[in-house]
N, C-alpha and C positions, 0 to 999 in steps of 0.2 A: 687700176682703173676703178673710178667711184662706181658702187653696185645703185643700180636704180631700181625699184619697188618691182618693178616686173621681172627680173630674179628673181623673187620669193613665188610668182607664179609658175615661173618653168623650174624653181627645185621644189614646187608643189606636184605637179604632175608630172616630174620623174620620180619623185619618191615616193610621194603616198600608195600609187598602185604596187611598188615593190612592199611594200610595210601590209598592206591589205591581200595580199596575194599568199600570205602565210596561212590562211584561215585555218589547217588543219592543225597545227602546232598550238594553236589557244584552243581554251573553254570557254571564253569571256565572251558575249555576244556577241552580234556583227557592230549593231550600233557602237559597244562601249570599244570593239577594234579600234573603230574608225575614229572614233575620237583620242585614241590614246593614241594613235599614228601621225594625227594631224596636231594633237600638241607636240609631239615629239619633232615634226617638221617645223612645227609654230620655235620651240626652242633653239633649235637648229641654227633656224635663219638669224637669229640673235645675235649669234656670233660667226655669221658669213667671213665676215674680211674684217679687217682692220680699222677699214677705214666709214665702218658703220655710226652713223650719230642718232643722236635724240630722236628727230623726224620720225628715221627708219624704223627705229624699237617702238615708239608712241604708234606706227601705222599696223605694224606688227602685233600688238599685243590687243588692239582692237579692232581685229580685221576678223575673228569671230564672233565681234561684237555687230559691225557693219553688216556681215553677211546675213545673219539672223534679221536684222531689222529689213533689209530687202529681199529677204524671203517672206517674211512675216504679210509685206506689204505688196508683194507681186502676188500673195496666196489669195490675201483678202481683197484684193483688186475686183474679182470675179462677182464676192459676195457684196461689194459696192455696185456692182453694174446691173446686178440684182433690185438689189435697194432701191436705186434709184427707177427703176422701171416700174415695179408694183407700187409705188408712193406717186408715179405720176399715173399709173393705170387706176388708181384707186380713187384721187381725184377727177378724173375724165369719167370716171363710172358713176362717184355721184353727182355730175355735171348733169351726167345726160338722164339719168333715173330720177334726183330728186328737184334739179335746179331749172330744167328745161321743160317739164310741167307745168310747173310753178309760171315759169315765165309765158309760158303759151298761153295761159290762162287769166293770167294779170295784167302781163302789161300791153302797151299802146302797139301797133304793127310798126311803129318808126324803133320804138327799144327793140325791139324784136329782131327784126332787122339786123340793127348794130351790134345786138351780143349773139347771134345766131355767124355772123359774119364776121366779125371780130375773135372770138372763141376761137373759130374753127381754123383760119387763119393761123392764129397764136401757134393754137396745136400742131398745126402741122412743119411751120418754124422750127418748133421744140424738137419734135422727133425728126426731121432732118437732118438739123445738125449735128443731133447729139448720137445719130448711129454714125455721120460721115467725121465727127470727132474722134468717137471711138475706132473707127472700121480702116480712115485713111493712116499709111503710114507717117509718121514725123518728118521723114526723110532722114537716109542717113549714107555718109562720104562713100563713096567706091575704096572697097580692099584690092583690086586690082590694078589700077593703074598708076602710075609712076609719077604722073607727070601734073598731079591735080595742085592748085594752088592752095601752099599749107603755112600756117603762122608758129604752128607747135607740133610737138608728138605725144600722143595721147600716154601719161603713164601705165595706163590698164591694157589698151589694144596693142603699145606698142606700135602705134600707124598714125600717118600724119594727120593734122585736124585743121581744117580751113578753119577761117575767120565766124567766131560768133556759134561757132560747136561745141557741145562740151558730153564729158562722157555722163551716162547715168549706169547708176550699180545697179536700179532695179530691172529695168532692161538689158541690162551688160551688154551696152556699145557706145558708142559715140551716134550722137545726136543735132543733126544741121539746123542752128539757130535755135538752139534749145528753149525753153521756158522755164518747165517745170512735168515733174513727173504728176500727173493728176490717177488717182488711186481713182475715185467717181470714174473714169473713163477707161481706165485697166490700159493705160496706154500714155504714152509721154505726149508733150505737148509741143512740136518743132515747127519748121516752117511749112510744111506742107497741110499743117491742119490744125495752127494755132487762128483761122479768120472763125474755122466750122467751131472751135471752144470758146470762143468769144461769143461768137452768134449765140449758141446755145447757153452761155451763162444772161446775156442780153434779155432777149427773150423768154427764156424762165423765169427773170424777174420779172420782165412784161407780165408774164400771165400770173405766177404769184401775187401782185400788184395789183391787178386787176380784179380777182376772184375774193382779197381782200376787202377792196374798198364796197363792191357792188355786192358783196355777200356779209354786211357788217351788222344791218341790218336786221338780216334775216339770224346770224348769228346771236344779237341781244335775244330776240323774239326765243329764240330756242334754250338757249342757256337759262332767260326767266322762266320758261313753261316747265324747265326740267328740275328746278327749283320750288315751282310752285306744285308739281305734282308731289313729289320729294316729301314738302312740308306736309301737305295731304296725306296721303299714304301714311306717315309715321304719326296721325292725327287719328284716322281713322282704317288702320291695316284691313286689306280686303274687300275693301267700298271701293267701286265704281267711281269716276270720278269726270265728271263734265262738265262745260263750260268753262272750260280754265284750260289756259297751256297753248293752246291748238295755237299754229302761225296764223298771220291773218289770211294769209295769201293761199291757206289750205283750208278757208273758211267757205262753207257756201256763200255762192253768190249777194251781197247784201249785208252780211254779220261780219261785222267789223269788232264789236263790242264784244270782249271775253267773256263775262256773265250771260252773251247770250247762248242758249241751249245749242248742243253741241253733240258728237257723237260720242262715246264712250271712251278713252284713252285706250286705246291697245298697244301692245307691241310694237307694230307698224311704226304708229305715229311715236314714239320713243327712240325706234332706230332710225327715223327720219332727221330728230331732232339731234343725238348723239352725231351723226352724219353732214349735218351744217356744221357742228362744232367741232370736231374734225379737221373738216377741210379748211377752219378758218384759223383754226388755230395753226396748222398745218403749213398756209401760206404765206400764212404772217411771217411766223420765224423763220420759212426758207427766204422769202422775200427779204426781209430786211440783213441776213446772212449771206446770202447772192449778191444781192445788190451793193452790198460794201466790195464785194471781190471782182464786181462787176466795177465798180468805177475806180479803183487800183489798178485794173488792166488798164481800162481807158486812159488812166493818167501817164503809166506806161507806154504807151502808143503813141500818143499825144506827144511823149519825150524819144521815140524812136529807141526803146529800151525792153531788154528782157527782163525776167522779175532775177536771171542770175546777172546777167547783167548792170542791171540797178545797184547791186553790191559791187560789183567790178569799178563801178564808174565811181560809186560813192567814195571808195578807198582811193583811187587813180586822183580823184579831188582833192583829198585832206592829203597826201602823199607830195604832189603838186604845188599846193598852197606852202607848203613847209621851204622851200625853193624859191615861192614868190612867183608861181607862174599860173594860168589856169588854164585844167582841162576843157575840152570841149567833145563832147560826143562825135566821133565822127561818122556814125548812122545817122546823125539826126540831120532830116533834111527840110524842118518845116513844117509846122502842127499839120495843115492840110494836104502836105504832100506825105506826109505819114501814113495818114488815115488813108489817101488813094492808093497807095503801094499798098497796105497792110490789106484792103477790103479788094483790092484788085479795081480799083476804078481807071477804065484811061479814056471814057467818056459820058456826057451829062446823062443819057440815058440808061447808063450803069447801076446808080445810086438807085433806082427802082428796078431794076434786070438782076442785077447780082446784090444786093442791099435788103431790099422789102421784099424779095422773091426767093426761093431756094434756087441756088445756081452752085454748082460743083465746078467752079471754074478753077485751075491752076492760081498758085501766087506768082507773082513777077518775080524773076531769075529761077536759078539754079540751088540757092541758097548756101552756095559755096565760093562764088565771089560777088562780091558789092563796092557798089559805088561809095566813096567816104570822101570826108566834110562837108559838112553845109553848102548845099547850092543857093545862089540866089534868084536862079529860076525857077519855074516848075518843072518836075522828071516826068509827067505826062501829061502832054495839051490837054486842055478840057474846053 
């Protein structure tokens, strides 16, 4: 009988703990045990049976290589969900300390208005999704029962795998309608909380985009005052220095003109100005960084495709064509009826209830059987 890769798991945990169990017969550490037991298991499996090929030895000899890289990345998962929270805490602090003064003070009660209500909006989008991203599970197949509708057998779990699952190493399991493992989120990306990773890449471009364009301004203004202090300073080290630099919008009422008399540059007004630059430097490159990832998913979606899928299909194409015949996706059921299934829409007042609103709603099915080829109707009245 041909050995399949999960052999090399069950004569991993029958032998390693007999090789590791020795501890009192060595000197040699625990770690450097452990690893001369597991190459010695790693060697082992080499020559299992006879009827071993290439595949087996090439999955074998860099299956200590595999492991490390998804520990590596299940470890620093934690230190990205970090990341991203004090990066977006950091802008919201100087939103509301340096940016929301500024605006109360300047401009018209109609902008006021619109970035007071808009902001706030934005923000609360962002952290919705991105905790109900991180927090909801993927979904993943029942180990128990018997009878669940299966396409393959997982070579790692050894258990059957419905349609559009696939296993991930950093999670180690199998995963219903996979995507992709997102390290930012310390969690895989499957059908039950690939709508809350989207929203949340969506939206963070929103408000990246936003804090951008409407903070562009204010960003020249600061970057020249920190420039022209800069020159000053190395001109006259220890001089006082006024009428120069200051934003306009942090001018008294009336002093629009830099030469006019001004308060003495302090401290303050330098962390104020490093603090625009900052946050615009900040959301520029997340923004135009998201936003490429943001409309790769959409194009995805659009095509009724995962990003592991995308490869699946791309080869099942070229594979096909060789034959003279052509693939067609059989998830895809229609740019709009895509997006209805993927956002959960199955009515017009959806698109602003579960769409423009936070809504923790379920996705449509089970994520273990689907409907396949192309309808030419729509899969939910609208």
């Amino acid at each position: 009988m041909r050995w399949c890769p999960g052999s090399f798991l069950h004569l991993l945990r029958c032998v390693l703990p007999r090789c590791c169990s020795r501890r009192g017969r060595s000197r040699l550490p625990l770690c450097l045990r452990e690893l001369k037991s597991y190459t010695q298991v790693l060697a082992q499996s080499l020559f299992f049976n006879s009827l071993t090929d290439s595949d087996v030895v090439f999955d074998s000899v860099f299956e200590p290589v595999l492991w490390t890289v998804d520990y590596v990345t299940r470890w620093f998962g934690t230190v990205f969900v970090y990341l991203v929270v004090v990066l977006t805490s950091s802008i919201v602090l100087i939103a509301y300390v340096v940016l929301l003064p500024l605006i109360l003070n300047t401009y018209s009660p109609m902008w006021i208005a619109w970035h007071v209500c808009y902001g706030h909006w934005n923000l609360v989008m962002i952290a919705f999704h991105y905790y109900k991203a991180a927090k909801t599970s993927p979904g993943y197949p029942p180990t128990e029962k018997n009878d669940i509708p299966f396409v393959s057998v997982c070579k790692k779990c050894i258990l059957p795998k419905p349609a559009r699952t696939h296993h991930c190493g950093i999670c180690n399991r199998c995963i219903l309608k996979m995507d992709h493992h997102c390290p930012w989120l310390n969690n895989c990306v499957g059908h039950f909380n690939h709508r809350y990773f989207f929203s949340f890449c969506l939206f963070m471009t929103l408000g990246c985009v936003y804090c951008s364009i409407s903070g562009r301004n204010l960003f020249l203004e600061a970057y020249n005052a920190l420039e022209r202090f800069k020159h000053m300073d190395m001109e006259k080290p220890g001089v006082p220095v006024t009428g120069m630099g200051v934003l306009i919008g942090l001018l008294p009422s009336g002093q629009t003109n830099y030469q006019t008399p001004a308060p003495p540059y302090t401290y303050k007004d330098r962390m104020i100005h490093k603090s625009i630059i900052y946050m615009w430097v900040l959301t520029s490159t997340v923004g135009v960084a998201l936003g490429a990832l943001t409309a790769w998913h959409a194009i995805l979606i659009s095509r009724g495709e995962t990003s592991i899928e995308r490869h699946i299909n791309a080869k099942e194409t070229k594979r096909l064509a060789t034959w003279g015949r052509v693939y067609k996706n059989p998830f895809y059921y229609g740019k709009l009826n895509n997006w209805r299934i993927f956002l959960g829409v199955e009515k017009q007042s959806h698109w602003v209830t579960r769409v423009l609103l936070p809504s923790g709603h379920s996705p449509r099915g089970d994520g273990m059987t689907w409907d396949i080829f192309p309808l030419k109707k729509d899969l939910i009245p609208v």
